[in-house]
LUMGU-24053 format. One record per residue (C-alpha): residue number from 1; x, y, z. Coordinates in Angstrom, 2 decimals. Layout:
N
<site><nr>NUM</nr><east>X</east><north>Y</north><up>Z</up></site>
...
END
This chain:
215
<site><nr>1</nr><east>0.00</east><north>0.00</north><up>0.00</up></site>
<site><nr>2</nr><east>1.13</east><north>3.99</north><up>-0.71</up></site>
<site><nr>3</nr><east>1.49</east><north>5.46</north><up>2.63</up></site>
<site><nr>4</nr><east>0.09</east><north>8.89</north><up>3.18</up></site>
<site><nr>5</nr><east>3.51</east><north>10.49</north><up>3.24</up></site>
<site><nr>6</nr><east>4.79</east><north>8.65</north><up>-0.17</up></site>
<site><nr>7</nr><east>3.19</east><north>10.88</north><up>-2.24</up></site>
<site><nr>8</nr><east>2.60</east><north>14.81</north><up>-2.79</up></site>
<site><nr>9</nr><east>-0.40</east><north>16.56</north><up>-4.04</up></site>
<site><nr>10</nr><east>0.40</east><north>16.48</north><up>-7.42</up></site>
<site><nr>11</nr><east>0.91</east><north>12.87</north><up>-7.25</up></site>
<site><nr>12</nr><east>-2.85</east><north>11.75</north><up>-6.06</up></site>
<site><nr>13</nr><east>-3.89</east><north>11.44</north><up>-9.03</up></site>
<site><nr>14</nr><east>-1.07</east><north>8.98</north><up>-10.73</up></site>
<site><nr>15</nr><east>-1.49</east><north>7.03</north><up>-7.42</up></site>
<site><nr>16</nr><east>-4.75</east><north>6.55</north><up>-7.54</up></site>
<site><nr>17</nr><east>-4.39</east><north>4.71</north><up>-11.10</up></site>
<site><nr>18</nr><east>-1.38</east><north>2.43</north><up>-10.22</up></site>
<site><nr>19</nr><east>-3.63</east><north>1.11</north><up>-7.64</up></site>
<site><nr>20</nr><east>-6.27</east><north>0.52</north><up>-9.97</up></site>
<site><nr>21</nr><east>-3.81</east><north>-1.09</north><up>-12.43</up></site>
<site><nr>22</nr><east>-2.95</east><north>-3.30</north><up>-10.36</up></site>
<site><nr>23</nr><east>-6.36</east><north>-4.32</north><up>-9.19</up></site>
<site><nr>24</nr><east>-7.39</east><north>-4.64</north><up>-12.56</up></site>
<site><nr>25</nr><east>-4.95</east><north>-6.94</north><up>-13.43</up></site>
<site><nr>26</nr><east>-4.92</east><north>-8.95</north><up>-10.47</up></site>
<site><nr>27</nr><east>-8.97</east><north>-9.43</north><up>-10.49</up></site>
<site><nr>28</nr><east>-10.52</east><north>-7.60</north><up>-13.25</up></site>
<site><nr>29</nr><east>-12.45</east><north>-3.99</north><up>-13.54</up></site>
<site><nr>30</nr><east>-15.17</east><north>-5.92</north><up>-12.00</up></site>
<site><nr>31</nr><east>-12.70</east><north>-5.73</north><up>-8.66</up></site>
<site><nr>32</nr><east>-12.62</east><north>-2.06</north><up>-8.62</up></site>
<site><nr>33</nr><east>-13.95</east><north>0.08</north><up>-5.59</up></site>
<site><nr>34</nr><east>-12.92</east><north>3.53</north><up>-5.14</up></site>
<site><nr>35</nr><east>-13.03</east><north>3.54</north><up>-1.27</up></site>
<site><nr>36</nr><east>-10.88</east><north>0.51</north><up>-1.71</up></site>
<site><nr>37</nr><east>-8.61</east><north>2.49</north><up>-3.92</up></site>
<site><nr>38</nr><east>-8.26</east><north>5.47</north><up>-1.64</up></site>
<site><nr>39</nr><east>-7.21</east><north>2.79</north><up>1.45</up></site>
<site><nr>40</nr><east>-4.79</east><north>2.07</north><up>-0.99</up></site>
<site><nr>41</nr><east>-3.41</east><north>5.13</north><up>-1.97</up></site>
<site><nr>42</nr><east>-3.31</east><north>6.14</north><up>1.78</up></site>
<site><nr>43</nr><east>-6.04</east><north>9.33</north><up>1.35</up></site>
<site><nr>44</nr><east>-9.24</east><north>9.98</north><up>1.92</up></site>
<site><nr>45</nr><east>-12.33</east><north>8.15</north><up>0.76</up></site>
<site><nr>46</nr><east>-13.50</east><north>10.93</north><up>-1.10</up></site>
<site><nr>47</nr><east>-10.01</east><north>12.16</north><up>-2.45</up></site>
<site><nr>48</nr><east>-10.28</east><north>9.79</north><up>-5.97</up></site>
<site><nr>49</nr><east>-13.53</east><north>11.21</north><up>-6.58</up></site>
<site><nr>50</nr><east>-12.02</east><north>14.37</north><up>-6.88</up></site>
<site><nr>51</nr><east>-10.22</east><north>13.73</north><up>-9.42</up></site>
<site><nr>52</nr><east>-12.59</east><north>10.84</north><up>-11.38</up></site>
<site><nr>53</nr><east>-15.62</east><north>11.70</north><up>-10.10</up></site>
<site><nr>54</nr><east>-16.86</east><north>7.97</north><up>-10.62</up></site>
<site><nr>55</nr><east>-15.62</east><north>4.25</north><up>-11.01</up></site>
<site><nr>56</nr><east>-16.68</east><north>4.80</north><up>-15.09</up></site>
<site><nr>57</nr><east>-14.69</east><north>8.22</north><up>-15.02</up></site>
<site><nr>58</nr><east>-11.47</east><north>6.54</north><up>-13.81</up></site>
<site><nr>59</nr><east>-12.33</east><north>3.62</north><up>-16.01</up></site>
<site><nr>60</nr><east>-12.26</east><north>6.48</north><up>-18.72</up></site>
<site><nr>61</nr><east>-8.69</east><north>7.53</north><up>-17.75</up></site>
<site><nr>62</nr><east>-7.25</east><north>4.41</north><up>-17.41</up></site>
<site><nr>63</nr><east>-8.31</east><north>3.62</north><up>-21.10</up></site>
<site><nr>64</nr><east>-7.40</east><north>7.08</north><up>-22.39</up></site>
<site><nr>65</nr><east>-4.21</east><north>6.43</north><up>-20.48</up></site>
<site><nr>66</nr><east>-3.42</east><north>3.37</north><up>-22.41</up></site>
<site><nr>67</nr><east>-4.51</east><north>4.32</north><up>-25.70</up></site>
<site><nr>68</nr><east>-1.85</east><north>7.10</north><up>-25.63</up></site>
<site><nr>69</nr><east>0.62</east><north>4.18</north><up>-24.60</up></site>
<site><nr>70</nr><east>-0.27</east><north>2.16</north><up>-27.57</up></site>
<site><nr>71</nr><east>0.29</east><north>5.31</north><up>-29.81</up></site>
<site><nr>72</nr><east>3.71</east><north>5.65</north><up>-28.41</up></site>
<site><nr>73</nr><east>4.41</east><north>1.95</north><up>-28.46</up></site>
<site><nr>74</nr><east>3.20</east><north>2.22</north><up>-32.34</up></site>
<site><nr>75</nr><east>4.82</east><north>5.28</north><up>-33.10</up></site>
<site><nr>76</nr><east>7.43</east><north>5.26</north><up>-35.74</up></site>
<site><nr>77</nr><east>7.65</east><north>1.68</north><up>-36.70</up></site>
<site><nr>78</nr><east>8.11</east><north>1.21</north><up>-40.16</up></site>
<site><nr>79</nr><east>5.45</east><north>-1.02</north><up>-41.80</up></site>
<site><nr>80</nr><east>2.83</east><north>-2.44</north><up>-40.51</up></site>
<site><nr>81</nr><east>3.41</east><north>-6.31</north><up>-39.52</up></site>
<site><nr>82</nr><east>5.88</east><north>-4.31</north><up>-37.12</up></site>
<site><nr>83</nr><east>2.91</east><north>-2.16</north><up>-35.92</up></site>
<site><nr>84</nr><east>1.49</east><north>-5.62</north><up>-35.67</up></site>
<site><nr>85</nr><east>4.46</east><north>-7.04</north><up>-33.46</up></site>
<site><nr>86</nr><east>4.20</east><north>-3.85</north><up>-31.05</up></site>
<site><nr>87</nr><east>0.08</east><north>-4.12</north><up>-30.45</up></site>
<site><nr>88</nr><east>1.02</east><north>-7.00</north><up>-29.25</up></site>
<site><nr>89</nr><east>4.17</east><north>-5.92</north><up>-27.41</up></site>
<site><nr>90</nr><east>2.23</east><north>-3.65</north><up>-25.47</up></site>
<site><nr>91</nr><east>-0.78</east><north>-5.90</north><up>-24.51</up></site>
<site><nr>92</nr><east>1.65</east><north>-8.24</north><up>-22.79</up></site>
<site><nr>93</nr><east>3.76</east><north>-4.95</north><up>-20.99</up></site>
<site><nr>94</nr><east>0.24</east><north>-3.25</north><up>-20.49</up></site>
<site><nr>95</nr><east>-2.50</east><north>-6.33</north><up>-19.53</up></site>
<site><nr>96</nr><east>-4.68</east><north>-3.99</north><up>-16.84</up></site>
<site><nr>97</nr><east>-5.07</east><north>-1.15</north><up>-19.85</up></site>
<site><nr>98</nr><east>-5.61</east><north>-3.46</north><up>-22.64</up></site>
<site><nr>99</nr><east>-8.52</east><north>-5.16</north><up>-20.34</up></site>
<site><nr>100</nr><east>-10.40</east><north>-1.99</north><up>-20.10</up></site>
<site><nr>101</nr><east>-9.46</east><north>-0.25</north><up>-23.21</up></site>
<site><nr>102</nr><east>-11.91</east><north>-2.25</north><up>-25.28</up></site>
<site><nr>103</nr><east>-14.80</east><north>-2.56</north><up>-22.98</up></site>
<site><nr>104</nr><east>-16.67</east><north>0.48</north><up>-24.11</up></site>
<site><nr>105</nr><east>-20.05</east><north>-0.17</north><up>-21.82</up></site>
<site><nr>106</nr><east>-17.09</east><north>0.35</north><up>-18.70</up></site>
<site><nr>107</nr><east>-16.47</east><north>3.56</north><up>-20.34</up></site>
<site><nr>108</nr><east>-17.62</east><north>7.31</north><up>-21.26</up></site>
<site><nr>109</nr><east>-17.44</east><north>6.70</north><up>-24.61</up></site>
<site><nr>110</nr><east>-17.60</east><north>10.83</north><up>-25.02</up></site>
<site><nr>111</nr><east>-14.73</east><north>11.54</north><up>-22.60</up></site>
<site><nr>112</nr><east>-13.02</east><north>14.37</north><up>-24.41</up></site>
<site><nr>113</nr><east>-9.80</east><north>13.03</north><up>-23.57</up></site>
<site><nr>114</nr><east>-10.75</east><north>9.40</north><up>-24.24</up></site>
<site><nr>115</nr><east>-11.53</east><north>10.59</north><up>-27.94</up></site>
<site><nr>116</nr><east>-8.04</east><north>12.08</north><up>-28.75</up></site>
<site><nr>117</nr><east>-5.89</east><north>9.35</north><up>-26.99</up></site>
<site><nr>118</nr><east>-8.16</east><north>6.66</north><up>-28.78</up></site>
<site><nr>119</nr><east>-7.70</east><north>8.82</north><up>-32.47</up></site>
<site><nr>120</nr><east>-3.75</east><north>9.10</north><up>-31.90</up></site>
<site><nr>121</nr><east>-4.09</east><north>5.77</north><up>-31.25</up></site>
<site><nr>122</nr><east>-5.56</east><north>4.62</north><up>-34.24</up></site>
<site><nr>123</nr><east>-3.95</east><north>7.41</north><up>-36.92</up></site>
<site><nr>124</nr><east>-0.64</east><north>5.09</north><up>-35.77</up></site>
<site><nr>125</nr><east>-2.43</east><north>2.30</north><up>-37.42</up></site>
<site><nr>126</nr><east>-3.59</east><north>3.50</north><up>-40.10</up></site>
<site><nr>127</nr><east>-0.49</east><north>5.00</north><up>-40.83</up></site>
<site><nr>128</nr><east>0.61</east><north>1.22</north><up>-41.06</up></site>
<site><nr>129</nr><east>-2.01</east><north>0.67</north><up>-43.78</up></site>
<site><nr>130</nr><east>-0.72</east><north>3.66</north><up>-45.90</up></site>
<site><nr>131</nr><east>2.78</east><north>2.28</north><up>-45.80</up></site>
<site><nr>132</nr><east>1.56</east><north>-0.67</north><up>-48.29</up></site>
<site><nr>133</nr><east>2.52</east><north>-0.15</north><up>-51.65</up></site>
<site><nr>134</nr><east>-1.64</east><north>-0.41</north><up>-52.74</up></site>
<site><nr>135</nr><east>-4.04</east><north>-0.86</north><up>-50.03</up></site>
<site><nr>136</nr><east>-6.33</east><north>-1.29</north><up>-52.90</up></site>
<site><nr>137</nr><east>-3.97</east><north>-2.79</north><up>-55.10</up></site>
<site><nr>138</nr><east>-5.39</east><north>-5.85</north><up>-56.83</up></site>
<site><nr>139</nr><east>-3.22</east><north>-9.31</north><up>-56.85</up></site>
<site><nr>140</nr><east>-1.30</east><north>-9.94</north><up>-59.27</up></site>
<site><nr>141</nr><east>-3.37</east><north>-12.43</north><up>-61.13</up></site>
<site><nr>142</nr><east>-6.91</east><north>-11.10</north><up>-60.76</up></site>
<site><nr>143</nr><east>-6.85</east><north>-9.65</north><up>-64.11</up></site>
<site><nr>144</nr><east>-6.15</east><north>-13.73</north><up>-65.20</up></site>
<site><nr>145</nr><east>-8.92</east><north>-14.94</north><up>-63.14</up></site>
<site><nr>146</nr><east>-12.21</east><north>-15.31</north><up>-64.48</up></site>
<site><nr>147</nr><east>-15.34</east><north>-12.89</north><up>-63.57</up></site>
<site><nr>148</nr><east>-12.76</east><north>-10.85</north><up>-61.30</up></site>
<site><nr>149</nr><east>-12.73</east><north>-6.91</north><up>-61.47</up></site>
<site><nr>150</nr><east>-9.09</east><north>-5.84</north><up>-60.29</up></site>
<site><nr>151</nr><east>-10.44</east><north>-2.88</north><up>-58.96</up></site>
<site><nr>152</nr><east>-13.74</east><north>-3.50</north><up>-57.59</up></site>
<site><nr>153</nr><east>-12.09</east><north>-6.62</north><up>-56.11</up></site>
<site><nr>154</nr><east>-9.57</east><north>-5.32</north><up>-54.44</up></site>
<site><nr>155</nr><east>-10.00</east><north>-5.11</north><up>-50.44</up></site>
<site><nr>156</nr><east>-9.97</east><north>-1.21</north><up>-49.44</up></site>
<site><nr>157</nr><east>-7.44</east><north>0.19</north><up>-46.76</up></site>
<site><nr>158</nr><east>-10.44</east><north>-0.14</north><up>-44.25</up></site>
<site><nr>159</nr><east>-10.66</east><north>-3.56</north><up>-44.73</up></site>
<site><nr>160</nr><east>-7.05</east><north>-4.68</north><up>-44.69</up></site>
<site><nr>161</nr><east>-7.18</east><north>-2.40</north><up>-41.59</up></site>
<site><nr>162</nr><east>-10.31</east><north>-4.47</north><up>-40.07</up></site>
<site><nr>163</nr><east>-8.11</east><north>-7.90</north><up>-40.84</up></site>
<site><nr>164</nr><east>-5.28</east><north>-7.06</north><up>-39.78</up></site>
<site><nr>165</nr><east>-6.26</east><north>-5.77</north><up>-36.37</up></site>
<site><nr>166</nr><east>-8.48</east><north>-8.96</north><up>-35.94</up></site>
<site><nr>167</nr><east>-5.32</east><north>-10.91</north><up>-36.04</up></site>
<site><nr>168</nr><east>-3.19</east><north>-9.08</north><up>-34.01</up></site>
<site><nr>169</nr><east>-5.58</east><north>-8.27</north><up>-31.42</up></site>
<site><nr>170</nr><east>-7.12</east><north>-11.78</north><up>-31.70</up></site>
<site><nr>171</nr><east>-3.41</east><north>-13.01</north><up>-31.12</up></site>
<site><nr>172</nr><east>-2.91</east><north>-10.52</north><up>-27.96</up></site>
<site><nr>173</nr><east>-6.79</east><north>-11.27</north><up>-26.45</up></site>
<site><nr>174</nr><east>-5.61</east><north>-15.29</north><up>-26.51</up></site>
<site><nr>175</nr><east>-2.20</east><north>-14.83</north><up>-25.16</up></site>
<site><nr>176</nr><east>-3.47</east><north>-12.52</north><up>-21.63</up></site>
<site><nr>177</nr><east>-6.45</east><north>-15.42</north><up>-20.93</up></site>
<site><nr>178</nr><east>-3.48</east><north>-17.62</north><up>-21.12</up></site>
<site><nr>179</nr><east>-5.12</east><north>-19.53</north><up>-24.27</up></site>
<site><nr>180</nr><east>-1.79</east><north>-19.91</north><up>-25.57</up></site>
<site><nr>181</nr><east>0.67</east><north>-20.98</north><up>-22.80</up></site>
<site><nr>182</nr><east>1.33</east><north>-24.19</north><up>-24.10</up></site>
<site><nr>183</nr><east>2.05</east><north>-23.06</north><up>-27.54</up></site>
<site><nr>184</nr><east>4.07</east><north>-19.62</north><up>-26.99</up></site>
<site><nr>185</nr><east>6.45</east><north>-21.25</north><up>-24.12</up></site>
<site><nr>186</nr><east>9.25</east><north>-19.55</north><up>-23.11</up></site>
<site><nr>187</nr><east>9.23</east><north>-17.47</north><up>-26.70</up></site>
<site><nr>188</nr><east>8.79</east><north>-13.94</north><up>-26.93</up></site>
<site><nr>189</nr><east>5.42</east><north>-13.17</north><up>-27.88</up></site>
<site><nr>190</nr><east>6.14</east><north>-10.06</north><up>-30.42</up></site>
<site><nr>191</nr><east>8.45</east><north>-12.65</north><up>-32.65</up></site>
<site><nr>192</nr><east>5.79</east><north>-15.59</north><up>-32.23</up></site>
<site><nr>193</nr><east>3.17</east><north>-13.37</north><up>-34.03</up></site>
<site><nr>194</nr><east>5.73</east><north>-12.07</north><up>-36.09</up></site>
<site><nr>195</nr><east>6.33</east><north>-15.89</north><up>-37.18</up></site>
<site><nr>196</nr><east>3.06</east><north>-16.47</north><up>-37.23</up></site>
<site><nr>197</nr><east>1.94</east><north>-13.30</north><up>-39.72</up></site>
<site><nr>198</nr><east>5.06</east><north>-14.81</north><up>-41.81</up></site>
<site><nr>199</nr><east>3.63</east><north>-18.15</north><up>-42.14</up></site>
<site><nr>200</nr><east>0.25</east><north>-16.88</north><up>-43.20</up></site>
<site><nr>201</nr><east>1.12</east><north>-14.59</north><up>-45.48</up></site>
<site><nr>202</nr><east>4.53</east><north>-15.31</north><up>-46.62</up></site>
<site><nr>203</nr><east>6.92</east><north>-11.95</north><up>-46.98</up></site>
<site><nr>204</nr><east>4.93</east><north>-9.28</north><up>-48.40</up></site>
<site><nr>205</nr><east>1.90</east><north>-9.38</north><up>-46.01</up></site>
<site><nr>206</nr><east>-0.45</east><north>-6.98</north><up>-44.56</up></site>
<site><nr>207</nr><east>-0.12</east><north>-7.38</north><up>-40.59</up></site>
<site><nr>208</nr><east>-0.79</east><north>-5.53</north><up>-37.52</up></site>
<site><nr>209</nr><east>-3.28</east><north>-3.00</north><up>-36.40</up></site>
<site><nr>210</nr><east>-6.35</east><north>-1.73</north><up>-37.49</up></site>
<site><nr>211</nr><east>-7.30</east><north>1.14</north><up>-39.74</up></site>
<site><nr>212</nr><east>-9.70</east><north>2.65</north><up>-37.09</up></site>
<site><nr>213</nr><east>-10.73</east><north>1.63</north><up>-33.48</up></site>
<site><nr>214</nr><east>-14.46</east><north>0.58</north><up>-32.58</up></site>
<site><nr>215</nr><east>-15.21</east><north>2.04</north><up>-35.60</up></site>
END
């Protein structure tokens, strides 16, 4: 527990979500009390809801929190099966904010800061979709195959988006239920999926996150 004196004014607030991190990913959002959390941080009972008003408003943070982590994480990398490798990076560093993060009825979905963190969030992935040669380039060999229309055939950059986050999400959702102990081991998990998108899709794939976030 933060004792009283560990902490300055300033601080409350930060201390307040470290304790709820850690509840979270101990025993879920469900867990979360904020009298509880205040025992914990050594304040009052009232002192969080100064600052979140509400179990949903801290909810809020904490999500808003980690969708600015996962732009960080995401920023810079250079295509997107690396984008890919780092969603799934920081699930594994970040379990407690990837928990909430996609459980919108735990959230205020209109939180203005909840809206910016989640956009910067998901302009990093779609800047992994622009970096393909064609998002709505057609294969190779769809002009050869009968009854196709290259271009009407062709999956938009929404779409690859919408796959591609399904996978590495998917991949990130089994690995924190511990779905996939037995077959990740010891490995890291960011090269597993990185294997894995390789084995699917060979060397010139589309992999990682998603064009846009619930929605």
């Amino acid at each position: 527990m933060t004792s009283r004196n560990s902490y300055h004014h300033g601080d409350l607030r930060q201390a307040v979500l470290a304790a709820a991190l850690d509840v979270i990913a101990a025993e879920g959002p469900g867990a979360l009390s904020l009298r509880d959390l205040a025992r914990r941080a050594g304040v009052s009972h009232a002192a969080p809801a100064h600052h979140f008003k509400d179990r949903t408003g801290l909810l809020t943070a904490i999500a808003a929190q980690g969708y600015e982590l996962l732009a960080d994480a995401l920023a810079d990398a250079p295509e997107l099966r690396e984008r890919g490798v780092r969603y799934v990076r920081f699930a594994v560093a970040h379990p407690a904010h990837f928990t909430v993060m996609f459980q919108p009825e735990l959230l205020r979905a209109d939180d203005p800061d909840l809206v910016a963190a989640r956009e910067h969030a998901s302009a990093e992935l779609r800047a992994g979709v622009a970096s393909l040669p064609s998002a709505t380039a057609a294969p190779d060999d769809a002009a050869a195959l009968p009854g196709t229309d290259p271009v009407r055939d062709a999956p938009d950059a929404r779409t690859v988006g919408i796959a591609a986050w399904s996978l590495a999400h998917g991949f990130a959702t089994l690995l924190l239920t511990h779905n996939l102990d037995g077959a990740v081991g010891e490995r890291e998990p960011g090269e597993v999926f990185r294997t894995l998108t390789g084995l699917m899709f060979g060397t010139e794939p589309p992999h990682g996150g998603p064009a846009r976030m619930n929605g």
